[in-house]
Structure formats: C-alpha cells, structure tokens
C-alpha positions in Angstrom: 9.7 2.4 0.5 10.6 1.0 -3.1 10.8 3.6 -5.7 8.0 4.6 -7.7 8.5 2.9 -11.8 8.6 5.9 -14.1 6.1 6.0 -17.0 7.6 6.2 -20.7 6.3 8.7 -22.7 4.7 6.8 -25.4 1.5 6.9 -26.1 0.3 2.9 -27.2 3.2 1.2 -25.8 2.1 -1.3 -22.9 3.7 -1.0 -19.8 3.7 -3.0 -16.8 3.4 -1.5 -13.6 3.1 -4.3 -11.1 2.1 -7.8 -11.0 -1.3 -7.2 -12.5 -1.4 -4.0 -13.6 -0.2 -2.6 -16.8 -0.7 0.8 -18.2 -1.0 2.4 -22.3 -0.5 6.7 -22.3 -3.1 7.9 -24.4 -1.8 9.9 -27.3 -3.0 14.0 -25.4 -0.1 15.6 -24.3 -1.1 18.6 -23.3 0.2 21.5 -20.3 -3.0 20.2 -18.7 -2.6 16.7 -18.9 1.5 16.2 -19.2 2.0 13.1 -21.1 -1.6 12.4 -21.7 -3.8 9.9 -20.1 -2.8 7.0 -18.2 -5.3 4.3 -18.6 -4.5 1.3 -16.3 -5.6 -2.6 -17.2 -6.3 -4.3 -14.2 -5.7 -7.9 -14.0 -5.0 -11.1 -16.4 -7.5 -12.8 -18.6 -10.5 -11.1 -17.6 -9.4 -7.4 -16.9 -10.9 -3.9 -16.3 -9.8 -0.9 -17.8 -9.2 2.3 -15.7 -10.0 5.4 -16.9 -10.4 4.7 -21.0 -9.1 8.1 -21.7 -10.1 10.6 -25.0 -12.0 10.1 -28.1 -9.2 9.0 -30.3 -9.4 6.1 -32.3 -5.3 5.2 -31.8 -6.2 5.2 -28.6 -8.9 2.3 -28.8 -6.8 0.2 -30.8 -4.1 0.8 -28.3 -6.1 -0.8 -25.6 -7.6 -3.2 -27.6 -3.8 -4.3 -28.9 -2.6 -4.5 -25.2 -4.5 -7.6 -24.6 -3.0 -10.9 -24.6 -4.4 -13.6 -26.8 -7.3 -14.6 -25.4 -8.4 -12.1 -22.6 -11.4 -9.7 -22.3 -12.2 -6.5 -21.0 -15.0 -6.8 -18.2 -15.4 -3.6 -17.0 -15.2 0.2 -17.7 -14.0 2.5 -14.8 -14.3 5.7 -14.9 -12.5 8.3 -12.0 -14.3 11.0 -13.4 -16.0 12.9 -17.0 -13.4 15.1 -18.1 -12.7 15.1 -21.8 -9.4 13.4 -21.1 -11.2 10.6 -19.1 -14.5 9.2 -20.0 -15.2 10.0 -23.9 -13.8 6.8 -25.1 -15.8 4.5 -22.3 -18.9 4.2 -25.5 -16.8 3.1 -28.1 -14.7 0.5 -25.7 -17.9 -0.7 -24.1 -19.3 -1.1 -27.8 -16.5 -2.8 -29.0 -16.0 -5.0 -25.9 -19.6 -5.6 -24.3 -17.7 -4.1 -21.1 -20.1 -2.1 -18.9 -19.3 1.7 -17.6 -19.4 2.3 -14.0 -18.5 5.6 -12.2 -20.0 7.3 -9.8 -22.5 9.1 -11.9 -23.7 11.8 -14.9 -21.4 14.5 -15.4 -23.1 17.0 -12.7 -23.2 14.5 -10.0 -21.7 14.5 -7.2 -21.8 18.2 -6.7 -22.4 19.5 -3.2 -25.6 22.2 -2.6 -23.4 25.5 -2.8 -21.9 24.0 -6.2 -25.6 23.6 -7.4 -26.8 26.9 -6.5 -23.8 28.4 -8.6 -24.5 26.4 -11.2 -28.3 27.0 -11.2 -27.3 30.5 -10.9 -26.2 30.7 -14.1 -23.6 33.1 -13.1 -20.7 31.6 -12.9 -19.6 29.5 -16.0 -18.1 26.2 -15.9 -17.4 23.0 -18.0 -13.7 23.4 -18.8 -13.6 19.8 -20.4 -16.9 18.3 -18.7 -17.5 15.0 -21.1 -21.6 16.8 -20.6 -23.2 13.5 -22.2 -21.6 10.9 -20.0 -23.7 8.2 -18.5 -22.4 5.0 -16.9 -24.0 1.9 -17.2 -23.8 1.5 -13.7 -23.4 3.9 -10.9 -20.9 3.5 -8.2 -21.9 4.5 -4.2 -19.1 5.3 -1.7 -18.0 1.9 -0.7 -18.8 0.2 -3.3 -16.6 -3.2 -4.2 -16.7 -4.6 -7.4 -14.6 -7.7 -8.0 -13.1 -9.3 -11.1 -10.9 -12.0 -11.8 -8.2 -12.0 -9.4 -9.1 -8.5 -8.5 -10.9 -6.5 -6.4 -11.6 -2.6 -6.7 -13.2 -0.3 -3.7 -15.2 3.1 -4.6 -14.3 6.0 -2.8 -15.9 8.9 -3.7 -13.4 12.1 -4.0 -14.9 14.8 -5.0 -13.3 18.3 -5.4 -11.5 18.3 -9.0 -15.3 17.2 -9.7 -18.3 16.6 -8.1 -18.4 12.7 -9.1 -15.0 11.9 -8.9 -13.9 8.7 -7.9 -10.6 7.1 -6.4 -10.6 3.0 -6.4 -8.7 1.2 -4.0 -6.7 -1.8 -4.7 -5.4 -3.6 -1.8 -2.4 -1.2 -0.7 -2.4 1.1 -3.7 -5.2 3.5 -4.9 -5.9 4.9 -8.5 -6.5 8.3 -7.7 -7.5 10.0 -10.8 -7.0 13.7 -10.8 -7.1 14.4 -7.5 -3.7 13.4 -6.6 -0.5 13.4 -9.2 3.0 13.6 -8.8 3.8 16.2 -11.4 1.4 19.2 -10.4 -1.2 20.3 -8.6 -5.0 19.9 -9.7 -7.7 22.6 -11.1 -10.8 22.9 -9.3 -12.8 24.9 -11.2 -16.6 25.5 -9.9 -19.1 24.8 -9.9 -17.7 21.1 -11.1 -15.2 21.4 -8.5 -15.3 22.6 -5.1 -11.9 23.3 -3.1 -13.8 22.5 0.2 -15.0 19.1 -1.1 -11.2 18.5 -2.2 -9.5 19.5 1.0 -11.7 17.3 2.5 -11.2 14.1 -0.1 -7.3 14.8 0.2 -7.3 13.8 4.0 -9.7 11.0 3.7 -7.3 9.7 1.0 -4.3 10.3 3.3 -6.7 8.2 6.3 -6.1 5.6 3.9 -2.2 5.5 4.4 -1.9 3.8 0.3 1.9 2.2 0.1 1.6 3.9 -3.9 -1.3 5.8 -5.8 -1.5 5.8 -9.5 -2.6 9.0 -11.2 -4.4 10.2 -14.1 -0.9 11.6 -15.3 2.1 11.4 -14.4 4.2 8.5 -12.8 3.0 6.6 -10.0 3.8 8.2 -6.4 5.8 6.5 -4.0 4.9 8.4 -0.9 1.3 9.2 -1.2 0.8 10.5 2.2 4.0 13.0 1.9 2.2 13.6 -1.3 -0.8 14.8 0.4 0.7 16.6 2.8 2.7 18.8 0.2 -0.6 19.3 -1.6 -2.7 20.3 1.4 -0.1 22.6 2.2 0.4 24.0 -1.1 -3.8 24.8 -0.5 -3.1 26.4 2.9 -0.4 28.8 1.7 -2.4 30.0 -1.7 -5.5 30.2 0.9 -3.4 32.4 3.1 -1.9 34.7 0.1 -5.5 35.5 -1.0 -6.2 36.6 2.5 -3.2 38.6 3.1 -4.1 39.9 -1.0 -7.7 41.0 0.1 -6.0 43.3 3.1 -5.0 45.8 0.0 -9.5 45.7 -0.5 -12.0 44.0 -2.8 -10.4 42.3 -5.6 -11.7 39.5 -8.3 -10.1 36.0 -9.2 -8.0 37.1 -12.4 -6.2 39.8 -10.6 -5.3 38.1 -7.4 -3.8 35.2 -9.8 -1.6 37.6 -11.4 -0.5 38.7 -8.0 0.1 35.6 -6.5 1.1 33.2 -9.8 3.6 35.3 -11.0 5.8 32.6 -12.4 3.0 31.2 -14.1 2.8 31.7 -18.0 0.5 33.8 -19.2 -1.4 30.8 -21.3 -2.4 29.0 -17.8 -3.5 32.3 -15.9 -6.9 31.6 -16.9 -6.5 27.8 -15.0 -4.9 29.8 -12.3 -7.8 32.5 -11.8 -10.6 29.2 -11.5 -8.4 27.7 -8.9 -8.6 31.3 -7.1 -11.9 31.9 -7.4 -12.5 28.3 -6.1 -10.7 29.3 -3.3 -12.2 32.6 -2.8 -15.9 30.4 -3.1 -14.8 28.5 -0.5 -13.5 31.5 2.0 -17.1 32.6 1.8 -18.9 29.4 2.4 -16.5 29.6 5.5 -17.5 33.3 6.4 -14.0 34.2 6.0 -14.9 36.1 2.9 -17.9 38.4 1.2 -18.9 38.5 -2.3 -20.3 41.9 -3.8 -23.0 39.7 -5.6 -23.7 36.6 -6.6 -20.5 34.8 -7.2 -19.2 35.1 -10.8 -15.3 35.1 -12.5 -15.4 39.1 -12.1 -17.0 39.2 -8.7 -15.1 41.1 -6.9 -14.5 39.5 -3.1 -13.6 41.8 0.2 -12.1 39.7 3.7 -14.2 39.2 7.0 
C-alpha cells in the first residue's frame, strides 16, 4: 500500500490530499486535538466542506481563501458536535448559503443506558459538546448525498459521541474522531459509550477502507491494522481494570492513576472518563457492579 501524505502543521495553508480532496488545519493545537482540526474540501467547483472546525474567524477566512476562483461551497458536513468540530458550520453556512447536515442535535445518537445516565443527572458530561448545534438536515445510516463529482455515504459511528458520523468516499473514509493515527480517542459518557465504539470500530474495519482521513492527525495508510491496534489497545485497558478491581471496589480516577502511569498529570482527568466509560460498559455486560448509580466517584467492585 502507498504511503499515507503527512499533514503540515500550518494552520490556513491549503493542502492537497488526493485528486479531489484538499485539506486547511484549523488554527487549535491543543494535547487534545494535536495540530488542530483538519477540515477536508471535497471536490472542484462545487465542493463540500468536512468538518468546518472551531469558532475562529482565521479559520473562516481560511476556508473561504482556499477556494479557487469561481467555486462554491454546497454543503456542510459535520462528523460530530465537539467544540473543535461543528461551531463554525453557522457562520460558513451564513456566509456560503451551504446547508449543515450531520446526523443530528448534540444528544443524538445516544443509546438508552447513555440516556438514563444522563437523565440521571449523576454523572456529568459535555467536555466540549457544541450544546446548541442543529443541522439543517439530518443524516440516517446510509444515507448518500452526492455533489459534483462526488459522492459521500453516512455511516453512523457512534462511541466518541452518540451522533457521530464517518462518510465514505469510494475507497477512503473520513472518520472523524473515532479513528486517528496519532492517539487513541476519549469516550467520555454519557456522550460516548465504549460499547457503542467497540462496536463502530469493527463495522468500520467490515469496510476494509484503502486510507481513512481523521479529525487530526495525518491520514492512515492501513486502516484496518489501525483498527486492530485500537481494539486491542481497548481489550488490554478492559483487562487491567479487571485484574485492578481483584485488589476490591475502586472509582475511575484511581484505577487511571494505576493503570496510566505514564500519563501526565494534566490528562488524568481524560484518562479517568475513558475508565469510567469502560467501567460503565463492564456493568452493562454484568461483568461489573456499581455501589449506586453510576457517577465519576462511584466506586465499581468485579462480578
């Protein structure tokens, strides 16, 4: 398989991918979001934009500067509404006329568990939920849309959210967050759900893409060896927390400092949502018991 191109790091600058496909990195380098955003142009003439990124005005000209003379922006996709994601869809959509499809409102997309946690009021969420998001037009699993000279197919992927979507493009997919080359992804409930993005990780490896584009990060050449680190990378955190909970009851923040301890301090808190999404998960499987309702200091005992 050809290798991967690399993504510069520089945010505005207009890169091209592939035939058809350029790219602009949004100016939000972060530890959670490497470089910043990717947001991917899709087509000539009459293109979409993939995932518009922040609420930054450099950004927006950016986008709007990448444009040959001449060509439009048809459409709006959005993978999912994370603050790094969907906040500037409005203002491109005002200034283009472009509609906004995704797969839904913010809290869509989230299985029944996820929604009695969250109606629970228990266990707090919304680490960088873009709350007000609305598309113009919602997206259902399967979904094609076509554009000039292209041709995008829904697949709904939850697990990093609840109304996260991947789109496929002939051999390649744009995977959002739920794939990247450069790390793993937080699921943090109730907007994600680690069974929901087990699950969404093998029906993206059914797929067999040839290259998936991220949210961050450079492309990936081998998707489906990807996937399979990933998943196994799940498995072995999965079995740590079991083999953790032998010692008795314990709650998400100390198993992460058990079990990340190369992780910096800073990103324990990240660390302790992926545990407790894990732990979450475990029960809904009968393989663990909450002492109570399920919270970020419930403590959790092994079946």
């Amino acid at each position: 398989m050809d290798e991967a191109p690399e993504i510069r790091p520089l945010p505005g600058a207009v890169q091209r991918l592939a035939p058809g496909l350029r790219v602009v990195l949004a100016p939000n380098p972060s530890p959670m979001t490497f470089h910043g955003t990717n947001s991917y142009i899709l087509g000539e003439g009459e293109v979409a934009v993939i995932d518009p990124g922040p609420a930054e005005p450099r950004h927006l000209r950016a986008l709007r500067d990448a444009l040959a003379p001449g060509e439009r922006i048809s459409h709006i996709f959005v993978t999912h509404s994370h603050l790094d994601h969907s906040p500037l869809a409005r203002p491109l959509a005002a200034a283009t006329g472009a509609p906004v499809l995704a797969f839904g409102h913010a809290m869509a997309g989230r299985s029944a568990a996820m929604e009695r946690l969250a109606a629970s009021g228990t266990i707090a969420g919304g680490e960088g939920v873009d709350t007000g998001f609305t598309p113009d037009e919602t997206l259902a699993d399967g979904t094609e849309i076509a554009g000039k000279g292209w041709m995008l197919r829904a697949l709904h992927t939850p697990g990093h959210m609840g109304n996260h979507l991947s789109f496929l493009w002939d051999d390649a997919v744009f995977a959002g967050d739920q794939v990247m080359g450069w790390s793993t992804s937080i699921v943090s409930p109730p907007d994600g759900d680690m069974g929901a993005y087990m699950a969404s990780l093998d029906r993206l490896a059914a797929r067999r893409p040839r290259r998936l584009y991220a949210g961050h990060g450079d492309p990936v050449g081998d998707p489906v060896g990807r996937i399979a680190d990933l998943v196994a990378h799940r498995r072995a955190r999965e079995a740590a927390i079991l083999a953790a909970l032998t010692d008795g009851p314990a709650d998400a923040m100390s198993l992460a400092r058990a079990i990340y301890q190369d992780t910096p301090a800073p990103l324990l808190p990240a660390a302790a949502r992926n545990v407790l999404a894990h732990l979450i998960d475990l029960m809904n499987r009968n393989r663990a018991f909450c002492e109570g309702i399920p919270a970020a200091g419930s403590r959790f005992r092994r079946l």
